[in-house]
C-alpha positions in Angstrom: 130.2 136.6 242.9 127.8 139.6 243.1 126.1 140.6 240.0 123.9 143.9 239.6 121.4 144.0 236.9 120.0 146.9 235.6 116.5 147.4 234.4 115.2 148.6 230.5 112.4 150.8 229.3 109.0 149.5 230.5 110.4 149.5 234.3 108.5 153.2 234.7 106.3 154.2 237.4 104.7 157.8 238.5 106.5 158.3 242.1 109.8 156.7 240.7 113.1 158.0 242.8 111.2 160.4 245.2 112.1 158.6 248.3 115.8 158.9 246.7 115.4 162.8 246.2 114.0 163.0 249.5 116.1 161.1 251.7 119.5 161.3 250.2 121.8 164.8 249.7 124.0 163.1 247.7 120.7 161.7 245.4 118.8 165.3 245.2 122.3 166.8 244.0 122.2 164.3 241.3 118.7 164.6 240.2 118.8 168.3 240.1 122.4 167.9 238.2 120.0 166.0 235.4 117.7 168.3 235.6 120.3 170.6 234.3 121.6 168.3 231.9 118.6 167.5 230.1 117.0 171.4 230.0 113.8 170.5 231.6 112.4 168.9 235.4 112.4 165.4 234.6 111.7 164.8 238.7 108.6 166.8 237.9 107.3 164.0 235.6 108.9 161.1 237.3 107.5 162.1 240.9 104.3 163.8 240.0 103.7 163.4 236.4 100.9 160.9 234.5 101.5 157.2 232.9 101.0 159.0 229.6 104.1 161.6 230.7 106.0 159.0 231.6 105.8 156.8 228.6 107.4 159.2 226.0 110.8 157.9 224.9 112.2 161.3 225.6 111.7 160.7 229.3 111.2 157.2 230.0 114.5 156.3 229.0 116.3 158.9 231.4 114.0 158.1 233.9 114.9 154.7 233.9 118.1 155.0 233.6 118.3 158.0 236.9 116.4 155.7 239.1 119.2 153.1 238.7 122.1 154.8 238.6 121.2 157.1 241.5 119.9 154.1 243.6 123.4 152.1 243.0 125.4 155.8 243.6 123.4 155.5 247.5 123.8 152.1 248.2 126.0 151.3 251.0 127.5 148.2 250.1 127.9 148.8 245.7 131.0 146.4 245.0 130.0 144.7 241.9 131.8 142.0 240.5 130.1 141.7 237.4 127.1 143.8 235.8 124.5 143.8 232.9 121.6 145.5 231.8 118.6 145.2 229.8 118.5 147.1 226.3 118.4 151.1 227.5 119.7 149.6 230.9 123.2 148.8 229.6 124.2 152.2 229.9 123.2 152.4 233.4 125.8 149.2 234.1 128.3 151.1 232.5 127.8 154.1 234.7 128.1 151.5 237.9 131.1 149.5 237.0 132.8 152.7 236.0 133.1 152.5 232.0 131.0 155.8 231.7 130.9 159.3 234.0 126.8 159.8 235.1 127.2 163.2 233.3 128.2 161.2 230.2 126.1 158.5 230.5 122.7 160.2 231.1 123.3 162.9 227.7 124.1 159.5 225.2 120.4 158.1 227.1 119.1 161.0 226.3 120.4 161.1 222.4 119.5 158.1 222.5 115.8 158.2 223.4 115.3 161.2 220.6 117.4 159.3 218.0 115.1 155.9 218.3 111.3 158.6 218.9 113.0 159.8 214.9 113.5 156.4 213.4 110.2 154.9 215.1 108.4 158.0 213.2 110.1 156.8 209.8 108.1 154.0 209.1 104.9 152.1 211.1 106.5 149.5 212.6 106.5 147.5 216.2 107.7 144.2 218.5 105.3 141.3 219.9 105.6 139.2 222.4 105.9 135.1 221.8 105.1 133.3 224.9 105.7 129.4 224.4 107.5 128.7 221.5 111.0 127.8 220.8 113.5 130.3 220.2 114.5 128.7 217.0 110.8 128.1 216.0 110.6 131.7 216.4 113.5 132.4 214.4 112.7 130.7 211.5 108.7 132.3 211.3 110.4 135.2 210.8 112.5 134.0 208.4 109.6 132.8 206.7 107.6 136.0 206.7 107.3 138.8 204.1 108.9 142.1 205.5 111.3 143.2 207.9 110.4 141.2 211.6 113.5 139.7 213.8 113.8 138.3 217.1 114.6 141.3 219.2 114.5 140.0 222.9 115.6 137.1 224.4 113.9 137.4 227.7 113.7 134.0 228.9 112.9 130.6 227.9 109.7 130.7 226.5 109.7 134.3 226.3 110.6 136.2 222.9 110.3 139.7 222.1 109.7 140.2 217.9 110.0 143.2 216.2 110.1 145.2 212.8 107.8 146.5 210.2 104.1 147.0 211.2 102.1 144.6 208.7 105.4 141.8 209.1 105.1 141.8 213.0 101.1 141.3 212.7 101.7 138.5 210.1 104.0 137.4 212.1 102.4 136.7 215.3 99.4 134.6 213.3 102.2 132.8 211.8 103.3 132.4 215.5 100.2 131.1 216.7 99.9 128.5 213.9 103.5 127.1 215.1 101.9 126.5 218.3 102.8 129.3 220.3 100.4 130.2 223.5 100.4 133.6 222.9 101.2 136.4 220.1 100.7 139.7 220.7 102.0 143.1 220.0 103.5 145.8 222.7 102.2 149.0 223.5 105.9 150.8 221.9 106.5 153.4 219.9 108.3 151.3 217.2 110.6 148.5 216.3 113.9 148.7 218.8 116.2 146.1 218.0 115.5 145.4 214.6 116.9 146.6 211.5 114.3 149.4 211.4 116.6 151.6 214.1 119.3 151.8 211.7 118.8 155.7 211.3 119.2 155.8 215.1 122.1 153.2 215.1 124.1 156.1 212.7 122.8 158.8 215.1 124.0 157.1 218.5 127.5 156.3 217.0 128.6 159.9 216.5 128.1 160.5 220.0 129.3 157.1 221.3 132.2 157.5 219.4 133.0 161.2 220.6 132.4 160.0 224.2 135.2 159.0 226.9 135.0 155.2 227.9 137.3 153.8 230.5 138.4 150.7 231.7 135.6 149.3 233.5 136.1 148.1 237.4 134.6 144.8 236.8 133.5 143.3 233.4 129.6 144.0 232.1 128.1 141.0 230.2 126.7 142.9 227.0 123.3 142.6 225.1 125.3 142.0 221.5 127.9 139.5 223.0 126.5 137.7 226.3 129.9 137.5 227.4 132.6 139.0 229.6 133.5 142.6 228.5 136.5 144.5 229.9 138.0 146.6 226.8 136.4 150.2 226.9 137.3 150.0 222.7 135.1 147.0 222.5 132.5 148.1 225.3 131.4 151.2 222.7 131.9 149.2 219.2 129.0 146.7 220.9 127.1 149.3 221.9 127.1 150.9 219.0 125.5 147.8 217.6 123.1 147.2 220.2 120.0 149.0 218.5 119.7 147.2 215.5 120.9 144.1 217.5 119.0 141.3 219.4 118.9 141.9 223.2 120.4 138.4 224.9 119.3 138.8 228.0 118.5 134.4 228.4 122.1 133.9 227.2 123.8 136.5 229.5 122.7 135.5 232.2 123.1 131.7 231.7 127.1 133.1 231.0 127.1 134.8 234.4 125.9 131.8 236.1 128.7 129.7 234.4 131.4 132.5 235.1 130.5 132.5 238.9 127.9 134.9 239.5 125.8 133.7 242.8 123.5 136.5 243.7 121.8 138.8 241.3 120.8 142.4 243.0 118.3 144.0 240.6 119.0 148.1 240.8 115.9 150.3 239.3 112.4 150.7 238.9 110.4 147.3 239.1 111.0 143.0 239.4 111.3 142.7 235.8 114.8 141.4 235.6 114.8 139.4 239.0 111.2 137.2 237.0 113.1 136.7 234.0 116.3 135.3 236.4 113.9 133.0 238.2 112.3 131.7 234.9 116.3 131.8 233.1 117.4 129.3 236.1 115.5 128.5 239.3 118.5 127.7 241.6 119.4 131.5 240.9 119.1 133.6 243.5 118.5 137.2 242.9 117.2 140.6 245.3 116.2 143.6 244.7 118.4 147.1 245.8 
């Protein structure tokens, strides 16, 4: 079975989707549609514009999400039997297998993005990376620690994102070390996605999910909340809902898709990211990029 993954914030490059604009009618109509949709060039910073442009919430998430959503729209052969994405990147599944409209799908990124740049401005707070360490050794540091810090990402064996309040992530990643892991150390983000510390963007996000059409989805998408089959549009937006303040499962989704029959996984967006983590989830996997 074909599965399509789609990429999450962090995928960004200067250049991204020019080729796209340039070769493709269909794929300048849409980018100039977003430009329109957002109220500023947003192909003027993702073509042209600097690393620094690039990395504000504001844009990176609807850059992201364009690149992959317009590369799958221009792809010849786009019949996707299951799909999943990434944090940020589950909204671009939902735009391929159908659940949202592009029009709808790109204005809830962009709420989105500004909802999480208000709560990260709340209170000084971050993620980490654990490399080497046990997902439930990880688990139970932060358990352990004084403070709000959680395990955010599940990226791959071996691979755990942490994230939460500023002082608990930094005594956090010591703690980390101490349990053996090889490395600890915190991300270059804006704040704490994932954790409870997105709350205020969690309330934000569900006024406009919830006043959004959802439909029945051509083929299920394996969500960050659940790591299972989805098919109900009600269920697809009540976990989505949840998914900032929620631990991304990317390890455990794809390990379902595996098991439900998925035999190649086509990467669609910005970067390798996803295809690594596949490799590093299970090494018989074979994966591509679109």
């Amino acid at each position: 079975m074909k599965a399509y993954v789609f990429p999450g914030q962090g995928a960004q490059f200067t250049g991204m989707g020019k080729d796209l604009y340039d070769n493709s009618p269909l794929a300048k109509e849409l980018f100039e549609q977003a430009n329109e949709i957002l109220g500023f060039r947003i192909t003027d910073i993702m073509f042209t514009g600097t690393a620094e442009e690039l990395k504000e919430t504001k844009v990176t998430q609807p850059a992201v999400f364009l690149h992959s959503v317009i590369l799958a729209k221009t792809l010849e052969d786009f019949t996707p039997e299951m799909v999943a994405g990434h944090s940020l990147g589950e909204f671009s599944a939902l735009v391929a297998n159908g659940t949202l409209s592009f029009e709808d799908g790109l204005k809830l990124v962009s709420q989105r993005a500004l909802a999480m740049q208000k709560a990260c401005e709340i209170t000084p707070s971050t993620m980490a990376a654990v490399l080497a360490l046990a997902d439930n050794v990880v688990e139970e540091v932060c358990a352990s620690i004084d403070g709000v810090v959680v395990a955010a990402n599940y990226n791959c064996p071996g691979q755990l994102v942490i994230s939460g309040e500023f002082k608990a992530v930094e005594a956090a990643c010591v703690a980390m070390k101490e349990a053996g892991a090889k490395r600890a150390l915190l991300l270059p983000v804006g704040g704490a996605f994932h954790s409870p510390m997105m709350e205020p963007a969690r309330e934000e996000l569900a006024a406009a999910i919830e006043a959004t059409t959802f439909s029945t989805p051509t083929c299920p998408v394996y969500q960050n909340v659940t790591a299972s089959a989805v098919s109900d549009a009600d269920e697809i937006k009540k976990n989505l809902i949840i998914q900032l303040t929620a631990p991304v499962k990317w390890t455990q989704s794809v390990q379902q898709m595996i098991t439900d029959g998925a035999t190649l996984f086509t990467e669609v967006g910005p970067g390798k990211v996803l295809t690594g983590l596949i490799g590093k989830i299970n090494k018989e996997a074979v994966t591509a990029n679109a």
